[in-house]
N, C-alpha and C positions, 0 to 999 in steps of 0.2 A: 504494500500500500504506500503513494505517496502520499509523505505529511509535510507541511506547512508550517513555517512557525505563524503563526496571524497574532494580529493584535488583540483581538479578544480574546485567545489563551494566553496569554503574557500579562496581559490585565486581572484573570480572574487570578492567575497564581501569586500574581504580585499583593493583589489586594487579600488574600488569602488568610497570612498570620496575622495584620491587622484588625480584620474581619472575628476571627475564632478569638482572637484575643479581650476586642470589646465586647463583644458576644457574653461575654463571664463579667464583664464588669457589675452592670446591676445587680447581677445575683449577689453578691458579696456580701450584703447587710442579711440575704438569706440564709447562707453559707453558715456566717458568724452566728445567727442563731441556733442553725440546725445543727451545726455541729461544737455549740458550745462555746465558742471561742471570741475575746476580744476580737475589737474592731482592727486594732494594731496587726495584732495576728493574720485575719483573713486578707488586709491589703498586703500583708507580705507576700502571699499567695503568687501577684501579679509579680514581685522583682526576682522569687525566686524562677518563676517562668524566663525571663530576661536570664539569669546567669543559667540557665539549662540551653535556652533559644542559641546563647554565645558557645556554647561548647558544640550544638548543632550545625550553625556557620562554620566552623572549623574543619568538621570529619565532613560532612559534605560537601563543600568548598571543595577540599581536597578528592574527593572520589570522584569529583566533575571530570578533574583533568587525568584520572586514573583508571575508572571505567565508564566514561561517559554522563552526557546531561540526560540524556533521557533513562537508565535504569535507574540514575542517583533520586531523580526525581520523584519518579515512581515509587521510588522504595520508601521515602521520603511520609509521603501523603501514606500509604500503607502501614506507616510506623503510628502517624497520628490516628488516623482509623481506630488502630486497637486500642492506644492508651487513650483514647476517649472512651469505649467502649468498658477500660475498666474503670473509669471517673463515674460515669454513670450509675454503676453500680458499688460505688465503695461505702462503706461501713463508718468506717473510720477519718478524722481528719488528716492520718497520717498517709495513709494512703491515695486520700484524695491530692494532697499534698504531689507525693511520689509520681501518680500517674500525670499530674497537672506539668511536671518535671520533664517528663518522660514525652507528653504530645508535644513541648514548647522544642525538646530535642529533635520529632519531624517537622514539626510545620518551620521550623526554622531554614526548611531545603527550599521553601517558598520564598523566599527572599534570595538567597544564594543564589541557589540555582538559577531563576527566573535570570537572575543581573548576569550568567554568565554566559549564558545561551544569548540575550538579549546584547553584551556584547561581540559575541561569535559572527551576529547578523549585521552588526551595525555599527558605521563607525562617523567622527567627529560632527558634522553639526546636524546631523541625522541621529547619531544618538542622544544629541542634548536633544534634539525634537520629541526622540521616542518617551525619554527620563521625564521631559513635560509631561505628557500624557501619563506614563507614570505618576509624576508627582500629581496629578488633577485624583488619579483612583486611589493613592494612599492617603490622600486626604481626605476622602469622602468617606474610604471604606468604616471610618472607627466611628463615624455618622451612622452609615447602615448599621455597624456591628449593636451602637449601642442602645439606638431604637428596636431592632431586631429583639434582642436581647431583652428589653424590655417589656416586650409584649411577652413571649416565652416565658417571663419568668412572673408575670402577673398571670399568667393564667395554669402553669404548671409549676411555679415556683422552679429549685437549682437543677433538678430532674431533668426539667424540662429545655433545658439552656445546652446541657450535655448531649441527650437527642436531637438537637438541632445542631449539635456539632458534628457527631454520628453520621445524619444527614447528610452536610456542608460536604466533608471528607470524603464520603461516597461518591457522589456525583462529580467532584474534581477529580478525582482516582480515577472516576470513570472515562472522563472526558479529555482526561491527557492521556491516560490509556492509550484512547482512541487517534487523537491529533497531533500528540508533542513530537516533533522527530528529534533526531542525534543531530546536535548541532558541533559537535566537538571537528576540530579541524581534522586533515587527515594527516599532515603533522604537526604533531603538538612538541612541544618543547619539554625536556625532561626538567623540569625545576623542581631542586629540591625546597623544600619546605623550610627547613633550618638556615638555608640561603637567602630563600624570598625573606622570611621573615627576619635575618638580619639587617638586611637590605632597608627593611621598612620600619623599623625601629630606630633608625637612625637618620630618617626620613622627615625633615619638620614638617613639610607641607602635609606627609599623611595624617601625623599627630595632629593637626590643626582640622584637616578634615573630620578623624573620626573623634573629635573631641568636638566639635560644631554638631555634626551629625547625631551627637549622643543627647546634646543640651537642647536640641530642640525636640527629641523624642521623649525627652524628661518631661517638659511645659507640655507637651500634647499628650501621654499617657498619665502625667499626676492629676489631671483632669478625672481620668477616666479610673485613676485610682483613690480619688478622695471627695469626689463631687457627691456620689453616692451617698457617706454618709453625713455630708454638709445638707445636702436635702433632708435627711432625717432628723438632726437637729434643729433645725426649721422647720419642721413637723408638714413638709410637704411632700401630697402623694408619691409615692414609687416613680410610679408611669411617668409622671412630670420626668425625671431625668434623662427618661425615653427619648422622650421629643425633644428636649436640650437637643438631640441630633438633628434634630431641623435645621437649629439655629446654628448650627455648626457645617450644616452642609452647606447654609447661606454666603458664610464667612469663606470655605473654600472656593464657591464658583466666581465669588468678587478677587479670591487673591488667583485663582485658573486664570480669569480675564485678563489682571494688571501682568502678570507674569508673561504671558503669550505676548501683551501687548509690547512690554521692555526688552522682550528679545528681540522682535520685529524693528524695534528700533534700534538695536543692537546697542542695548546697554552692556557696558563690562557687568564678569561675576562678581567683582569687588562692590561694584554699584550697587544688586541684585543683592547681595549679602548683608550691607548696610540697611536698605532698607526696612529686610524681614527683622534685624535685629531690631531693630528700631521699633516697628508695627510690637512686637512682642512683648518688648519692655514698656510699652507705653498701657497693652494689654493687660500684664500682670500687674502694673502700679493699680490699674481700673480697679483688677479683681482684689486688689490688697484692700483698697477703702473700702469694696462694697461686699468684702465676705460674710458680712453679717445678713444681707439682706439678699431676697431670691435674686435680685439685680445684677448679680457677680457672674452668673453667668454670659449677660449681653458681650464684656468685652471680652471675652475669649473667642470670637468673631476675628481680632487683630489676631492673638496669638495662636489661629487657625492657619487664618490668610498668610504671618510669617512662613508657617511649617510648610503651604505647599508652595510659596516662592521659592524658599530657601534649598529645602531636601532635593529635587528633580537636578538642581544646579551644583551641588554639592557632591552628589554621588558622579554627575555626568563626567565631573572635571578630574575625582580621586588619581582613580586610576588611570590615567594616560599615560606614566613610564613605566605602565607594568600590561602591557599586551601581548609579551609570550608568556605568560604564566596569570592569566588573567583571574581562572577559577582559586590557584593557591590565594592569591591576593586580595582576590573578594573577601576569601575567608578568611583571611587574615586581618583584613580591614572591620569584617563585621564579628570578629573576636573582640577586636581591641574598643570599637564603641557599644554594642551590647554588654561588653562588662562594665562598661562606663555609665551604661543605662541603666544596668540593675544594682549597681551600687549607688547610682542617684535617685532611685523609686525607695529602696530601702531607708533611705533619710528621709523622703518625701514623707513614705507612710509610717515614720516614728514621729515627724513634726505635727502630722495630719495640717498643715496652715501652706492651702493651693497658694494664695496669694504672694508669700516671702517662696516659695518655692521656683515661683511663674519670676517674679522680680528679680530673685539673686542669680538662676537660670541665663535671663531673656540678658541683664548686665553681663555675663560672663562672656556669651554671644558675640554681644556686641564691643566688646576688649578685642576679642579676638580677630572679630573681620577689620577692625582697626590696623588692627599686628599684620595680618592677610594683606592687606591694600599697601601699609607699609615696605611689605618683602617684594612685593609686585613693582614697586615704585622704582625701590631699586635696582632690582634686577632690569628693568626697561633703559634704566638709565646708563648701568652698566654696560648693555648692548646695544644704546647709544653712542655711548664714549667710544664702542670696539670697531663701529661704522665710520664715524667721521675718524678714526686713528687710522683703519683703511682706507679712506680716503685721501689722507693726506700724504701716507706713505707712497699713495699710485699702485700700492699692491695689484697684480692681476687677479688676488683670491677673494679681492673684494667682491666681483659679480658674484661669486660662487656662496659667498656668507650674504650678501645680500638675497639673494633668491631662498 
């Protein structure tokens, strides 16, 4: 059979772990009842998924370029499959725990994977095109996940949220099954692991990426790990946080727009970077005044619109000096800011306080694409200096550095 990579399997798989992941967010305040346990406890639920999801990116990543994108993948969704199937049925919080460990270790091939196959197909201002449309569905998807999720869990309670995982699983299993082809080149480059990954620890630029990368998934999942029980202390309905994903799908199709539109005009990423930090920090001050009152949700509309500027632009640019070994480096990148995630939700959900979380987050952000636009400045300027020194010398290898 010929398959096709298409943009609508690339989109479902992408939106995939964000999807299963908001999907469980509401339940939580159920969770913590039914299985006994503080409120601290149950959001930890979410960061220890985050350091499971990063040990996922790793061994998958890696098997991309070792037996292929399409079994890794498969096997991937197969793995979550089952450990939902035992969340569903567990007894225990410990177990619910371990199996919630255990899906965050497949559905994390949904991420990997998808970015690696996706660049096998595609390359420079086609794949900052494609990572757009990317970033338009990982910003939507924790919308859908966490409305979804809402209804499921108001009318079947955490039971119910788990079979609807069950579901999700199947039908993607099914449907990459069906369409996902082998995207792996037919020569791949032997990269060792211990190599790349020297290589990229000594890397500033990757450091700066997957430490950008990490803080804005911090501001958009401490949302989805503390809003829950902010509505409950406000003594307002469940389903009310449902719909919060209205008002959040609102906030990404206004930052979808400005983003399409700043590329068209072909703003630099430095430009692009500044602004989201900016939109977010100005979001999280909102949410810091108004955490007492149901109104703290309206500005997370800004620190939405940041996330789907910033993320599409951020991943499209990481990797560019790592395209023989693209799949080791994915994993390696989404090692290094998934652990950066899950040890920033872990502070979030001991603070429980979205507001200083979204604030000191959204400020950190914006230091940093400061620093970004900095290194940039200079380095242009360096390769300035290096033009007009060939010029002056009449060197013949100036056409040749020029072009």
């Amino acid at each position: 059979m010929q398959r096709k990579l298409t943009l609508t399997l690339v989109t479902s798989m992408m939106m995939f772990p964000q999807v299963v992941e908001t999907i469980y967010s509401p339940a939580l305040t159920h969770i913590a009842d039914g299985f006994r346990v503080s409120a601290e406890m149950a959001a930890q639920t979410l960061s220890c998924y985050f350091f499971a999801f990063a040990l996922g990116v790793v061994v998958w990543g890696r098997m991309c370029d070792v037996i292929g994108r399409r079994p890794t993948i498969l096997s991937g969704l197969a793995l979550y499959l089952l450990a939902s199937l035992v969340a569903l049925f567990s007894a225990s919080f410990s177990v619910l725990l371990a199996a919630r460990m255990l899906a965050a270790f497949g559905a994390a091939v949904g991420s990997v994977g998808t970015q690696t196959a996706i660049r096998d197909r595609f390359d420079g201002s086609e794949l900052a095109r494609v990572f757009s449309v990317m970033g338009i569905a990982m910003a939507i998807s924790p919308a859908i996940g966490v409305l979804s999720g809402a209804l499921l869990t108001h009318y079947w309670g955490y039971q119910g949220v788990f079979g609807g995982l069950d579901l999700l699983a199947a039908l993607l299993l099914g449907y990459a099954g069906w369409q996902l082809p082998e995207t792996r080149p037919q020569q791949v480059a032997r990269s060792s692991f211990f190599g790349t990954l020297g290589k990229m620890t000594k890397d500033a630029d990757i450091w700066h990426s997957a430490l950008l990368v990490a803080l804005f998934n911090i501001c958009m999942f401490s949302y989805y790990q503390l809003a829950p029980f902010r509505f409950a202390a406000l003594e307002l309905p469940a389903q009310w946080f449902g719909y919060t994903g209205l008002v959040l799908a609102a906030g990404v199709g206004i930052g979808a727009a400005i983003n399409t539109f700043l590329i068209g005009r072909r703003w630099p990423f430095t430009a692009l970077l500044t602004l989201a930090c900016t939109l977010s920090l100005i979001g999280g001050v909102m949410v810091l005044l108004l955490e007492e009152t149901m109104w703290f949700v309206l500005p997370m509309i800004l620190v939405v619109m940041a996330y789907g500027i910033s993320i599409p632009n951020i991943l499209a640019r990481a990797l560019r000096h790592y395209k023989d070994c693209t799949g080791t480096a994915g994993a390696i990148l989404g090692l290094m800011y998934y652990l950066m995630l899950g040890g920033g939700l872990v502070l979030a959900g001991l603070s429980q306080q979205l507001g200083l979380v979204l604030t000191l987050g959204s400020l950190w952000a914006l230091l940093l694409a400061w620093r970004v636009a900095s290194a940039e400045r200079h380095a242009a300027l360096r390769t300035d200096r290096l033009r007009r020194w060939f010029r002056r010398s009449g060197c013949a290898g100036f056409r040749v550095f020029h072009r």
